[in-house]
C-alpha positions in Angstrom: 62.6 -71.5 18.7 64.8 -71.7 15.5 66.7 -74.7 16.8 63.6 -76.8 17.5 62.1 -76.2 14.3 65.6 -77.6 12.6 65.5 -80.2 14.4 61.6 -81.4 13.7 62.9 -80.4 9.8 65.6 -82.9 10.1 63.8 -85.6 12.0 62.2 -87.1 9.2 58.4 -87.6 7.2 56.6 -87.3 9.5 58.5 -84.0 11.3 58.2 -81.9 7.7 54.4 -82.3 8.0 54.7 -81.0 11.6 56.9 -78.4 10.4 54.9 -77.7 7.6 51.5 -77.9 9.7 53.2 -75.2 12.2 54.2 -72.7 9.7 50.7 -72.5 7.9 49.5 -72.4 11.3 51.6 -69.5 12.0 51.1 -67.7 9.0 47.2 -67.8 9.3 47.7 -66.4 12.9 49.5 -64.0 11.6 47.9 -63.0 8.6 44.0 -63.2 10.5 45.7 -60.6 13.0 47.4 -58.3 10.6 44.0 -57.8 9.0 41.9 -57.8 12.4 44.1 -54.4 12.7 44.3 -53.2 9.6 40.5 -53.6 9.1 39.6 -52.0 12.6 38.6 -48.9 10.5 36.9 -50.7 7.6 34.9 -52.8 9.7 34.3 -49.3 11.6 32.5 -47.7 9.1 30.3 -50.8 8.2 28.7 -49.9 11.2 30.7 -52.3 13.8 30.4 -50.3 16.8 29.0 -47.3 15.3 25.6 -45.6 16.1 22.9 -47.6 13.0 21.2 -44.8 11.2 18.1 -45.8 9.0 16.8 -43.4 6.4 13.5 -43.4 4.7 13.9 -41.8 0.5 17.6 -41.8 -0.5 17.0 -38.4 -0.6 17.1 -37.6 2.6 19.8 -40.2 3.1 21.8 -38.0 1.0 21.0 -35.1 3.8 21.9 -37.5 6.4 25.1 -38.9 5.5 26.5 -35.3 4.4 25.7 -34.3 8.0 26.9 -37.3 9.8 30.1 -38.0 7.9 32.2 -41.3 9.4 30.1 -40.9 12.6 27.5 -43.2 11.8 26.6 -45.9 9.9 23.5 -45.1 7.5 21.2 -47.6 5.8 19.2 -45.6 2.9 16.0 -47.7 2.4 15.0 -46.6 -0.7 17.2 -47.5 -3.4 18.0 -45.2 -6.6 15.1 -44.0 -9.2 12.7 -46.1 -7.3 9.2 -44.5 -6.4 9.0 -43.1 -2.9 5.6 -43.7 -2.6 5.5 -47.2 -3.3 8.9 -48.8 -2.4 8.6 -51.8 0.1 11.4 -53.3 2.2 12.5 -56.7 3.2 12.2 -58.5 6.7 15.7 -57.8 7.1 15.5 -53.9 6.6 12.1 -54.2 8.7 14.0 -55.5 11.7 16.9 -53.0 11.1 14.5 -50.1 11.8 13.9 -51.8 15.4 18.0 -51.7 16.0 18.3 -47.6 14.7 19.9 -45.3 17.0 17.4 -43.4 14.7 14.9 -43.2 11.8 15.3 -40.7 9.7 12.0 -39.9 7.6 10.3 -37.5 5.1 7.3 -37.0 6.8 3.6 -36.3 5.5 2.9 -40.1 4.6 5.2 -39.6 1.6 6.1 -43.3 1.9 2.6 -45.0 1.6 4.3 -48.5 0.8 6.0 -48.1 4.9 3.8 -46.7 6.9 3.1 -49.4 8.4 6.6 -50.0 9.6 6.9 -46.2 10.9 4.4 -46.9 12.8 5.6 -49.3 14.4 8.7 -48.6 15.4 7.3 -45.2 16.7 4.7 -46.9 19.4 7.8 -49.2 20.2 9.7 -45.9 21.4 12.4 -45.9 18.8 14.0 -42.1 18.4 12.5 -40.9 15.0 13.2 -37.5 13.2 10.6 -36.5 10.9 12.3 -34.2 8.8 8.4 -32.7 7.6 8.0 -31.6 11.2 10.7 -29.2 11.0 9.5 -27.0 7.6 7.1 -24.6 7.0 4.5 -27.2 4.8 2.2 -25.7 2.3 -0.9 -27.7 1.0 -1.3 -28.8 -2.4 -4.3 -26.1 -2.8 -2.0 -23.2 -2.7 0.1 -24.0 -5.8 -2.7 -25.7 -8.5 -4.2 -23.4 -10.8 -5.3 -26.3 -13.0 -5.8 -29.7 -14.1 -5.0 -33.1 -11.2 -6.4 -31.5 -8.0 -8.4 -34.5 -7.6 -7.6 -37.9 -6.3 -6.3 -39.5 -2.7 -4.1 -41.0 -0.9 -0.6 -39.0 0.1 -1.8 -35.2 -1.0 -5.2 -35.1 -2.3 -5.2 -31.6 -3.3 -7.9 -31.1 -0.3 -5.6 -29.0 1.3 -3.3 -32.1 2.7 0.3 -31.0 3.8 2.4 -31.1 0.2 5.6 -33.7 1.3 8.1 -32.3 -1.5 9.4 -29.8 0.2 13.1 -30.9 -1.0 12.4 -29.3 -4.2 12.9 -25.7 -1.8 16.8 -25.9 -0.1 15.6 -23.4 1.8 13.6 -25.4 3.3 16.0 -28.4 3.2 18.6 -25.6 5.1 15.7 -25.9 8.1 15.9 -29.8 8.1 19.5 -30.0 8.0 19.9 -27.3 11.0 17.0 -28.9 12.8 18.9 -32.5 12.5 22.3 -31.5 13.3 20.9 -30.3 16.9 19.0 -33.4 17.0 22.2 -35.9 16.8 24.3 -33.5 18.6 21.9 -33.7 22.2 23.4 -36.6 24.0 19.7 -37.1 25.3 18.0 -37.4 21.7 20.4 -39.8 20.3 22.7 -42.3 21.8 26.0 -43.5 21.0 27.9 -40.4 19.9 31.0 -39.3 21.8 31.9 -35.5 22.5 34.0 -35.3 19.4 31.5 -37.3 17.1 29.1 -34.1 18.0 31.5 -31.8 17.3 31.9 -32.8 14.1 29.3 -33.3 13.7 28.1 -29.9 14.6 30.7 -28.8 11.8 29.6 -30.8 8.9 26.3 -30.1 9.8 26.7 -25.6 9.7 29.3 -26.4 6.2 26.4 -28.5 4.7 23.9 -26.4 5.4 26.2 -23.4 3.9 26.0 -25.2 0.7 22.8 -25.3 0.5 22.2 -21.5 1.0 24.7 -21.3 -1.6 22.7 -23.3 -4.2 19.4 -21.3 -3.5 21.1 -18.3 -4.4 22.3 -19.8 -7.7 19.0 -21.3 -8.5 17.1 -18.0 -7.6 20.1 -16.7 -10.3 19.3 -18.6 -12.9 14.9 -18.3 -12.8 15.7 -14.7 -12.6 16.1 -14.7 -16.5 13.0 -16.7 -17.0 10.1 -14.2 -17.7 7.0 -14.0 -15.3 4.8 -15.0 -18.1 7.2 -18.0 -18.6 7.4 -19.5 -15.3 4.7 -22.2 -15.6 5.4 -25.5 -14.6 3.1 -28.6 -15.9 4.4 -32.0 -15.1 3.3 -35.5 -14.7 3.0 -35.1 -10.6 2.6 -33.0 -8.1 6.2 -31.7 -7.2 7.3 -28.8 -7.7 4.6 -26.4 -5.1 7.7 -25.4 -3.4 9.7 -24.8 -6.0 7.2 -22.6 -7.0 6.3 -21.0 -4.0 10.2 -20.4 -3.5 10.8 -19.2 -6.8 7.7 -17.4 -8.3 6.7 -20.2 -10.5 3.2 -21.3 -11.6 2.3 -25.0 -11.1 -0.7 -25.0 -14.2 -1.2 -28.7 -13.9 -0.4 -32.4 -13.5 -1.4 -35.4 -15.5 -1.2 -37.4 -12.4 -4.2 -35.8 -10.1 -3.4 -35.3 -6.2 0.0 -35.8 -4.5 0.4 -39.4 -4.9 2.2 -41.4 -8.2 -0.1 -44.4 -7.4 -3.2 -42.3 -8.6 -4.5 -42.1 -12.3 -5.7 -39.5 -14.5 -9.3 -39.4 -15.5 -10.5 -38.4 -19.1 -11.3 -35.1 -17.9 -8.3 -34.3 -16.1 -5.9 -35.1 -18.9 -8.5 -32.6 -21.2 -8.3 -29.9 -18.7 -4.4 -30.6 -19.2 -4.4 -30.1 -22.5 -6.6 -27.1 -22.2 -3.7 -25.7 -19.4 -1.0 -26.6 -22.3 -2.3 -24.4 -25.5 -3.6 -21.3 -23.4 -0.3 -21.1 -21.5 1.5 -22.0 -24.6 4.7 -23.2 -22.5 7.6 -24.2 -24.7 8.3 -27.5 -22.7 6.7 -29.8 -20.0 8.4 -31.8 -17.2 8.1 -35.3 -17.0 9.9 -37.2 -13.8 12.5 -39.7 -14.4 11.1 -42.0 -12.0 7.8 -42.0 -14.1 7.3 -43.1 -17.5 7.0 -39.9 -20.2 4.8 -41.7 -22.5 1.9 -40.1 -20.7 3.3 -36.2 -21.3 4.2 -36.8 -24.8 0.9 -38.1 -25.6 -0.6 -35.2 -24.3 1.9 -32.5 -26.1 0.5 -34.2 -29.2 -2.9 -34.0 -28.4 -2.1 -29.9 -27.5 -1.6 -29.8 -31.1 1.1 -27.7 -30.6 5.4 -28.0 -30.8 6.4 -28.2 -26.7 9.5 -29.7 -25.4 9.1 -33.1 -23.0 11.7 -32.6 -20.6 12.8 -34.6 -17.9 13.9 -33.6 -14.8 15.0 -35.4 -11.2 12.1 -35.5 -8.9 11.8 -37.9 -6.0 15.0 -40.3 -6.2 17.9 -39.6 -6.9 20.2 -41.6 -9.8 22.5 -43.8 -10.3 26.4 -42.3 -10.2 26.5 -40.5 -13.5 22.8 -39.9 -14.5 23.0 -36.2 -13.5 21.5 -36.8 -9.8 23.9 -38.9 -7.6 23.5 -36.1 -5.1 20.6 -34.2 -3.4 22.8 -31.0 -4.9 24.0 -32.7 -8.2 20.2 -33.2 -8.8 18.8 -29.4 -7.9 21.2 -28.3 -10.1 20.4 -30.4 -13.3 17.0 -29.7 -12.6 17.6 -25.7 -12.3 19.4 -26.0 -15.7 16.9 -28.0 -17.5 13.9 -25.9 -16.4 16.0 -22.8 -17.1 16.9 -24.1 -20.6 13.2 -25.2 -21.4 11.6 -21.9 -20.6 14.3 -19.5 -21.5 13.1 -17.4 -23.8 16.5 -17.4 -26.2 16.6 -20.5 -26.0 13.6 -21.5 -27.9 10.8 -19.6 -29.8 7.2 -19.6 -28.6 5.3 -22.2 -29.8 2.9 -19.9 -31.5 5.9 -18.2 -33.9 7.0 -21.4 -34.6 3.2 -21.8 -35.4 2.8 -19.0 -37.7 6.2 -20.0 -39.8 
């Protein structure tokens, strides 16, 4: 092969260009298959030949992808600090739920804006996991003792199924287990091998350890909030299994029922205020995927000093805003609420008051 290219170098004009046409010729060839190998796993994990797994809130495609490791590919719908019950998706995303070795969703018509598109792909006999079928639900009625029980729509405080269960791991411990033997049956999912369910299996028991682990550290850190202190008034109905886990009071919500795409009434944000001075909590929550302007408006009309703190509610952040994780964002919640109501950390509002 040497000699004959020597020879076409030698031959003239017009054998250069054939010489110089072969080599680039050979060079793409062999460039095009260097990276067809070396890509293999790349391409891999951008779900070439992997099982396509679709998830609802980004929440829950934390969950999944924690499980699931390098075993499948996993579209998360919802992207970061959006609004879970109002997010849309595209054509393209809509069609990608039709392809999914499984949807993966929260349950409880949490996502209002997809329904629709749930639906769907449910009568068309896609395998769905609904991770709000596999926890013990508690209605909204169980955790108000005060202002936004009205309204409609996802959670109307008429005793409706409360779809926030994430802010209990315990109860995030029963999804997980309940999902890893869901893609580790060979007849509920397809497309995993025997070793992709083993490891699965493993990540799946590990993940689920962690999050036993962080219940324990949040139960920890309430335990030095006061009983009298544990009373939680936010901007939206979020935190009933919090409290139910924890022993907190949920006193109220500027944003009545279960839903962010409700608004308050003139009464609810009075009986609000009335719920702020007689518990005379050092600090309210506000949701970083809501505005605060609403909760500092009424901590001034409370006529009294509280803290407006915000906390991680139903999306997680961007990387580096405190919540790029379902974990990272428990735990900067646990610390803010702990800080807000801790007793040595800030005076009642009534001796600051009385200075």
């Amino acid at each position: 092969m040497s000699t004959i290219v020597r020879q076409r170098v030698h031959s003239g004009p017009r054998g250069i260009r054939g010489f110089l046409a072969a080599t680039v010729t050979a060079t793409l060839i062999a460039t095009l298959a260097g990276c067809a190998i070396q890509g293999q796993p790349e391409l891999a994990g951008a779900g070439q030949d992997l099982p396509e797994v679709v998830v609802t809130t980004n929440i829950l495609g934390d969950v999944v992808s924690q499980v699931l490791g390098d075993a499948a590919h996993v579209t998360t719908l919802m992207r970061p600090n959006a609004d879970p019950h109002s997010f849309e998706i595209s054509a393209s995303e809509a069609a990608l739920l039709d392809r999914a070795a499984l949807v993966v969703s929260n349950g409880f018509r949490l996502e209002e804006g997809l329904q629709q598109h749930l639906d769907r792909v449910r009568q068309a006999g896609t395998p769905m996991f609904v991770a709000g079928d596999h926890i013990e639900s508690i209605p909204y009625a169980s955790t108000d003792s005060g202002a936004g029980g009205s309204g409609s729509g996802c959670g109307s405080g008429s005793g409706d199924p409360d779809p926030h269960f994430w802010t209990d791991p315990g109860r995030m411990v029963d999804v997980v287990e309940a999902l890893t033997t869901t893609l580790t049956d060979a007849s509920a999912v397809a497309g995993f091998n025997t070793a992709d369910r083993a490891a699965i299996a493993t990540r799946g028991e590990a993940y689920a350890g962690q999050l036993r682990e962080l219940d324990s550290e949040m139960a920890e850190q309430f335990s030095a909030i006061p009983s009298e202190r544990r009373a939680l008034i936010t901007n939206h109905h979020v935190f009933g299994y919090l409290a139910d886990r924890y022993d907190f009071r949920v006193l109220g919500t500027a944003i009545p029922g279960g839903t962010t795409l409700a608004a308050p009434s003139a009464a609810d944000l009075r009986e609000l205020v009335d719920a702020i001075t007689n518990a005379n909590v050092p600090a309210i929550f506000a949701e970083s995927s809501a505005p605060d302007r609403l909760m500092r408006v009424l901590a001034e009309e409370a006529g009294i000093d509280v803290q407006v703190i915000e906390l991680f509610t139903e999306s997680l952040s961007l990387p580096g805003a405190g919540a790029e994780t379902y974990v990272e964002m428990l735990t900067t919640n646990t610390a803010r609420i702990a800080d807000g109501l801790d007793p040595d950390a800030l005076q009642l509002p009534t001796d600051r008051s009385a200075q």
